[in-house]
Each structure stands twice: as structure tokens, then as C-alpha cells.
C-alpha positions as CSV (number, residue, x, y, z in Angstrom):
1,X,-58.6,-15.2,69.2
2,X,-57.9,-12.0,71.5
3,X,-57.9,-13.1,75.4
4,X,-59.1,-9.5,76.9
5,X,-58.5,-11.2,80.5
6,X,-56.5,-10.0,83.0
7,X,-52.8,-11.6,82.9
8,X,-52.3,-15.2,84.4
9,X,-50.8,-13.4,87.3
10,X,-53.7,-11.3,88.3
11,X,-55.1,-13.7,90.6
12,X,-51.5,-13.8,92.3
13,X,-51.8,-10.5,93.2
14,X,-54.7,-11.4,96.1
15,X,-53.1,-14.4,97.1
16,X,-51.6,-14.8,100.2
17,X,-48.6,-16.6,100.7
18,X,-47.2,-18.9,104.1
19,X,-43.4,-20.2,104.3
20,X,-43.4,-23.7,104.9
21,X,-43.3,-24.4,108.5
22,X,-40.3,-26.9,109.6
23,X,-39.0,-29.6,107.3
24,X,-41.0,-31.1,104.7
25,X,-44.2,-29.6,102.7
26,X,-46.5,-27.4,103.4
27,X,-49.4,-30.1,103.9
28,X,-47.2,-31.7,106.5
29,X,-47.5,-28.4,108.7
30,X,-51.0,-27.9,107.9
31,X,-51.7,-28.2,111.7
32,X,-49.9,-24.8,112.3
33,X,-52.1,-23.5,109.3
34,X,-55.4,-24.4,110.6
35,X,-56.4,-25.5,114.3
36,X,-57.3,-29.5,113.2
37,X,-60.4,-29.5,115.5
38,X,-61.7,-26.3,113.4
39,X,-60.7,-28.4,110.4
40,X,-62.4,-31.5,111.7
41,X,-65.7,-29.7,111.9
42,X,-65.6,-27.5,108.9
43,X,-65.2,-31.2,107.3
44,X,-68.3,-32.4,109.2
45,X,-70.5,-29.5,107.7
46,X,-68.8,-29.7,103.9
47,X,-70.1,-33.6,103.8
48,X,-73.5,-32.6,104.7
49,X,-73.4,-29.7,102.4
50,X,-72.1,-32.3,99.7
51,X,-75.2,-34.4,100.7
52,X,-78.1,-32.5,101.6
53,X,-80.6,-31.7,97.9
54,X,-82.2,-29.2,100.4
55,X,-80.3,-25.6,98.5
56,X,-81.9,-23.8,101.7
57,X,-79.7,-25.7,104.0
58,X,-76.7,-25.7,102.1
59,X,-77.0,-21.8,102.0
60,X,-77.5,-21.9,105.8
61,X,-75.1,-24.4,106.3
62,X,-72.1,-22.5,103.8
63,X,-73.1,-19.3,106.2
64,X,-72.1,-21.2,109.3
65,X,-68.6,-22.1,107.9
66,X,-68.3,-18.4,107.3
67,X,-68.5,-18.1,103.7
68,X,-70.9,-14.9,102.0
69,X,-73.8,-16.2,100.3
70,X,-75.8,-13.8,99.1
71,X,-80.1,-14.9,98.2
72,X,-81.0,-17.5,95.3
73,X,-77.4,-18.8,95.5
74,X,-77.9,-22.7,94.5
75,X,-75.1,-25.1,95.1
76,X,-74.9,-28.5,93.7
77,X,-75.3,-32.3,95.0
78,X,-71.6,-33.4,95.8
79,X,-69.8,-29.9,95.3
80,X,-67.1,-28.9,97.8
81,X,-66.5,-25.4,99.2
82,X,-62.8,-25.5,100.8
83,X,-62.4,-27.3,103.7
84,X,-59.8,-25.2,105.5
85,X,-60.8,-22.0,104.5
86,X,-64.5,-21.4,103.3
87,X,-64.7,-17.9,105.1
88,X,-62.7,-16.9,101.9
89,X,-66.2,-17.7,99.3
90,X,-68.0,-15.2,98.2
91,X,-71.2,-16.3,96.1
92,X,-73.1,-13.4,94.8
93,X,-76.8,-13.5,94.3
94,X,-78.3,-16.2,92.1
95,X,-74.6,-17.8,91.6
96,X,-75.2,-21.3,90.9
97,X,-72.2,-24.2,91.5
98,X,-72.8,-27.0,89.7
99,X,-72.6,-30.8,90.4
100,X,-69.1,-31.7,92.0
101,X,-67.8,-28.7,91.5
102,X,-65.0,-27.1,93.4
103,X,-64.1,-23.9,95.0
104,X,-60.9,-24.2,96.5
105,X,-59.2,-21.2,98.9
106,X,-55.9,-22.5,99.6
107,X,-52.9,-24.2,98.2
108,X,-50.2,-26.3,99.9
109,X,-46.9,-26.0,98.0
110,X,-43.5,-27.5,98.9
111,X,-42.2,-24.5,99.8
112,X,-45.0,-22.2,101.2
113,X,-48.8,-22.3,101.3
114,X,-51.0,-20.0,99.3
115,X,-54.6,-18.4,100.4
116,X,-57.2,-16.5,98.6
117,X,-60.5,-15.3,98.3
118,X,-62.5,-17.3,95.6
119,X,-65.6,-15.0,94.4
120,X,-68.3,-16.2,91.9
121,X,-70.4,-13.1,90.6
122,X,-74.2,-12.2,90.6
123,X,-75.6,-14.8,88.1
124,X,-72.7,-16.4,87.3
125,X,-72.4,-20.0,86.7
126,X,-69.2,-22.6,87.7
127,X,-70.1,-26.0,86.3
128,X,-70.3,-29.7,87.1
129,X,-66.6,-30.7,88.0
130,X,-65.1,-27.3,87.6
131,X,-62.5,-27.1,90.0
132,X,-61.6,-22.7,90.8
133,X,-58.4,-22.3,92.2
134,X,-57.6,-19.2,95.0
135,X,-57.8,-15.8,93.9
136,X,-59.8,-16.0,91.5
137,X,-62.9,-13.9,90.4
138,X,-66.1,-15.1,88.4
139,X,-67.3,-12.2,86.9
140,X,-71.3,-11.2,87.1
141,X,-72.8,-13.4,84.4
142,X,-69.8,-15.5,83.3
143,X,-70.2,-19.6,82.7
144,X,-67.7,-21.9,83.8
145,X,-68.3,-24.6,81.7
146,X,-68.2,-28.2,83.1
147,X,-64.6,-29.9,84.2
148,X,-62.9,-26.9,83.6
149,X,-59.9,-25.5,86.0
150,X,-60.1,-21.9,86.4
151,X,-56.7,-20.6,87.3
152,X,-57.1,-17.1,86.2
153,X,-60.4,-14.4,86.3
154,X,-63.2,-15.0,84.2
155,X,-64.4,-11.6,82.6
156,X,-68.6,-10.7,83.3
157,X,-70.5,-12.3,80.6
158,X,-67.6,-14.5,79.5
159,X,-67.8,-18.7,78.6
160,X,-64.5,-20.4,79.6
161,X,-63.9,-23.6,78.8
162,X,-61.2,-26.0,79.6
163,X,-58.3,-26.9,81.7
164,X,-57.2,-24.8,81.7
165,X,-60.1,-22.5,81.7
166,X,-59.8,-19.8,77.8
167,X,-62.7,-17.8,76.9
168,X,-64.7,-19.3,74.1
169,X,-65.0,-18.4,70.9
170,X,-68.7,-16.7,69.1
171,X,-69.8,-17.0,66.2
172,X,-66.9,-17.3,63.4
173,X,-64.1,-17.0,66.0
């Protein structure tokens, strides 16, 4: 089968990256990353966002923490936007995030830290357990199918499947 995605790297190209801080890891320093009492209450609204079966005040609710939701956006019982940067989502209009799914806007490395914009497209779907990494664009249409781990672009009107995430296959393919 013909992968007609973008190279692996593609997503690397709107990642940003932070040099570890000090000694030790990058989670160690996550302090100087992120103030900890913005961190603290970003955490507060992601559990009731997790929680709440009410999609009208998750929207609201994702909007406070900064993130673009566009209307008809449904997100899931028990899925997590990321806790240190959700300004970086993007949900387009009618984007649905399945059950315990996550969209995740950072990386801490040994060595550095990486942030990045996680977009999910206009009708797109990311499904229960998926986990999307930074960078990474859903294109308009496109399934995520459930427990995959998305570490590259998903095409418009592409199935990936997976971890990690490779178009599918139609008909005889």
C-alpha cells in the first residue's frame, strides 16, 4: 500500500523545541516551562471537562483554557485536552473526540521539551483512547480509529489505524 502522507517529520517542522533547564530532564524543570499555579488550575478545569456529559460546558469550559473550539465540536466522557498547554487545540467545527482520548501539546524529553499545535479538522473524528501527539494535523473528515497514536498528519478523508497510526487499506488493498 502507497502512504500519500506527508513524511514522519512533517509534524517536526511546527514543533517547538526548549533545552532542558538545569540538570536532569525536562519534566524536572517543568516549573520554568509553565507557571505551576496556571498549571494547577488548567488541571482543575481538565477534570471537570473529563467529568462533565454536558458537551455545552465542555466547549465552554475548553474555551476558558484557551483552546479554539469552533460550533458542534463534541468531546468525550474522560478525554484529556493537554494540561499544560491547551491554548495550542484547535477543534474545527463538528470535530468529535472520542471516549478517553487524548490530545496532547507538549513533550518532555531528557534533553529538551517539545510544543505544538494539535489541530483536529472540520468533521473529523479522533477515537476512544487515541492518544495525538504535538504537531500534528487531523485533516477535514479523517477518522482516527480507536487506541491509535497519531504521530504523524492524517490526510482529509483518511482512516488511520494503529500505533502507530497508517492509513487503512479499501477495498482490495
Amino acid at each position: 500500500m502507497t502512504d500519500d502522507r506527508e513524511p514522519a517529520d512533517a509534524r517536526h517542522d511546527r514543533i517547538s523545541t526548549h533545552p532542558t533547564p538545569g540538570r536532569g530532564n525536562s519534566l524536572s524543570g517543568w516549573p520554568e516551562a509553565k507557571h505551576p499555579v496556571r498549571v494547577a488550575a488548567n488541571y482543575v478545569v481538565v477534570w471537570l471537562i473529563r467529568l462533565s456529559p454536558s458537551l455545552r460546558l465542555k466547549r465552554l469550559l475548553l474555551r476558558a483554557l484557551g483552546a479554539t473550539v469552533a460550533p458542534g465540536v463534541s468531546w468525550g466522557l474522560e478525554a484529556t485536552p493537554d494540561v499544560f498547554w491547551p491554548e495550542l487545540i484547535t477543534l474545527r467545527e463538528d470535530a468529535l473526540v472520542g471516549y478517553d482520548a487524548t490530545l496532547l501539546c507538549h513533550e518532555f524529553l531528557q534533553e529538551e521539551y517539545r510544543t505544538g499545535e494539535v489541530v483536529v479538522g472540520e468533521r473529523a473524528t479522533v477515537g476512544a483512547g487515541a492518544i495525538v501527539l504535538p504537531g500534528v494535523e487531523v485533516g477535514a473528515g479523517a477518522t482516527v480509529a480507536a487506541n491509535s497514536l497519531v504521530t504523524r498528519d492524517v490526510p482529509a478523508d483518511t482512516t488511520v489505524a494503529g500505533v502507530p497510526a497508517e492509513a487503512m487499506g479499501s477495498g482490495g488493498e
